[in-house]
N, C-alpha and C positions, 0 to 999 in steps of 0.2 A: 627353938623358935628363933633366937638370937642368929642364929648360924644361918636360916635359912632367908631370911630378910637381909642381912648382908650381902649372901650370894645374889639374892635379885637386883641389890643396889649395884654391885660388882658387874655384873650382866648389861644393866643398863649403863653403867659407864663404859663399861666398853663397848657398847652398841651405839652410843654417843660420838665415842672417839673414832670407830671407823667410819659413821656418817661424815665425820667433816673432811675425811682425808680427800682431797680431790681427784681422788682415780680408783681403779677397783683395787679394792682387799678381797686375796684370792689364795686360797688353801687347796695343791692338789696329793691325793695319796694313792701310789700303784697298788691296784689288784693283785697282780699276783708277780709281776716283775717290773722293772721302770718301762718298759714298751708299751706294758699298756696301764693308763693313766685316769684315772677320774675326780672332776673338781667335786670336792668337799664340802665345798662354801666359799662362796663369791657374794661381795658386797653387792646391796641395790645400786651404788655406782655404775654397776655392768649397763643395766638398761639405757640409761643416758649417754654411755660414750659407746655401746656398740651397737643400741635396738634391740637387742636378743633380754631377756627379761634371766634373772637370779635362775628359776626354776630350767628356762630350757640350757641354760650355761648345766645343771645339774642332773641333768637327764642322758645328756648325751656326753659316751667315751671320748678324751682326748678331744675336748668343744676348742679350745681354742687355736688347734691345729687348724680344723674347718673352713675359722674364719682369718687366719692370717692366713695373707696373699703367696700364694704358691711359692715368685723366686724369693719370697724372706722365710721359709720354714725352715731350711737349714742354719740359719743363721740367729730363728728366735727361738730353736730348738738347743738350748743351753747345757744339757743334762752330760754332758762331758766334763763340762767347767764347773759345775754343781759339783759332781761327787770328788772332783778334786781339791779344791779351793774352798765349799760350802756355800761359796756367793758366784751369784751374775750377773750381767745385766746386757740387756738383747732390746733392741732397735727392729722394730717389723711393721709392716702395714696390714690394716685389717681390712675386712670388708662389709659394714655394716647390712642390718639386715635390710634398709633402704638402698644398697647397693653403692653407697660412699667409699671410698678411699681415706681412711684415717690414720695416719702417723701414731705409733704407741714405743715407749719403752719401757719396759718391764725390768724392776729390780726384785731379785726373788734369792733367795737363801734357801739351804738342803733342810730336810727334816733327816731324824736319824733315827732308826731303831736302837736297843739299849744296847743291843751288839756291836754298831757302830755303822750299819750296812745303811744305805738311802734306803728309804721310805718316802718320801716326796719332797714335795717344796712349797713353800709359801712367797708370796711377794707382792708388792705393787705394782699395775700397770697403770700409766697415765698418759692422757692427751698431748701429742707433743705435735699435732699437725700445725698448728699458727707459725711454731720454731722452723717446722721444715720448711713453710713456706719464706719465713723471710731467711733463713738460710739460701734457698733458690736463689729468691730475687737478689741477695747480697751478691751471690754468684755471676749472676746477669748481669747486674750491674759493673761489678768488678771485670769482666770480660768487655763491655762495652767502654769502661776506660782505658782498657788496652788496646783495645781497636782505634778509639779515638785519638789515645798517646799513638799510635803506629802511624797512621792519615796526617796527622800534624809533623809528625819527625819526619816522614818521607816529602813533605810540601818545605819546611823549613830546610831538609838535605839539599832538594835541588839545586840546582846553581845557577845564580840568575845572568842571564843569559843578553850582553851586554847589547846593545846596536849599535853596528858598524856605522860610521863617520857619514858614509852615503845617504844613508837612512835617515840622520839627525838635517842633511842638507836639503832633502826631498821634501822634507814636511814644511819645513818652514823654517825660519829666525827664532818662531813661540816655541817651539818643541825642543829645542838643545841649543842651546848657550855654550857659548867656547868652555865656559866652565864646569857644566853635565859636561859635555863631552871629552873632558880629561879627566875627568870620573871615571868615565867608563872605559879609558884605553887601560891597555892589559899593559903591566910590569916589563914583557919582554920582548 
C-alpha cells in the first residue's frame, strides 16, 4: 500500500513539474524504424502554443512535421545530429491551427534501446516568436543606421564648394566681406 501511494505522489509531482515548464514536454518513439515516428506524450502546453489539443498531437504520425512550415523541416528535422551526438536543438516555424506563424525551438535528447540503437527522442519545444521579432526589428534598425551613417558621410564627404569673388561682388557688401572672401580663395 506504502508503494503505491508514493508512486501516485511521484506521478503527481511530476505532472506538476512539467505543468510549469513553459513550452511543450514532448516524448517521441519510432514504430518500427526512425522514418517513421509517433508522439508518445506531449504536455497540455501543446494546446496553448500550437491550437492542436495533447490528443490530436497523439493521433496523428509524425504531427509535428505537419505543422512545421515546409522550408524549416529540413532543418527542425534533427535525427542526424541526435544519433550522433544524443542532443539537438532545431529553430523552426510552425503553423498553428488558427493559421499563425510561430517561432519554436526545440531542445530534444536520443532515447536509447538497451543495445544502444535510437529509439526516439524526448525534448522541449518553446515559444521563441517575441525573440525572433525583436531580433528583426534589431536587424531594421541596425541597417537603418547604416543607411543613415552612409546619407551623412556622403553630405559631410562633399566638398564645399567655394563662390568665386564675382559672385561675393554681385550680391552685395552684406554677403562677403573682404574677410569671407579670403576664406574662401583656394591655396593655389
Amino acid at each position: 500500500m506504502q508503494l503505491s501511494s508514493r508512486a501516485d505522489e511521484m506521478g503527481r509531482r511530476l505532472e506538476r513539474l512539467i505543468a510549469s515548464v513553459p513550452g511543450i514536454v514532448w516524448e517521441i518513439w519510432f514504430v518500427d524504424d526512425p522514418a517513421r515516428q509517433r508522439v508518445s506524450f506531449v504536455s497540455d502546453r501543446a494546446l496553448a502554443l500550437s491550437g492542436y489539443t495533447p490528443e490530436e498531437w497523439l493521433s496523428v504520425p509524425d504531427f509535428w512535421a505537419k505543422i512545421t512550415h515546409p522550408d524549416d523541416r529540413p532543418a527542425a528535422d534533427a535525427s542526424g545530429t541526435l544519433a550522433a551526438t544524443g542532443s539537438a536543438s532545431a529553430q523552426s516555424r510552425w503553423t498553428t491551427k488558427d493559421g499563425r506563424l510561430v517561432w519554436v525551438e526545440t531542445q530534444m535528447r536520443a532515447l536509447r534501446n538497451d543495445d544502444g540503437s535510437l529509439a526516439g527522442y524526448c525534448g522541449v519545444t518553446m515559444d521563441i516568436t517575441a525573440r525572433k521579432k525583436a531580433e528583426q526589428e534589431q536587424a531594421r534598425l541596425r541597417e537603418e543606421i547604416i543607411q543613415s551613417q552612409a546619407r551623412l558621410l556622403a553630405e559631410l564627404s562633399t566638398p564645399l564648394i567655394p563662390r568665386p569673388r564675382a559672385a561675393c561682388s554681385s550680391s552685395g557688401p552684406r554677403s562677403c566681406s573682404p574677410a569671407s572672401a579670403r576664406r574662401w580663395r583656394r591655396p593655389w
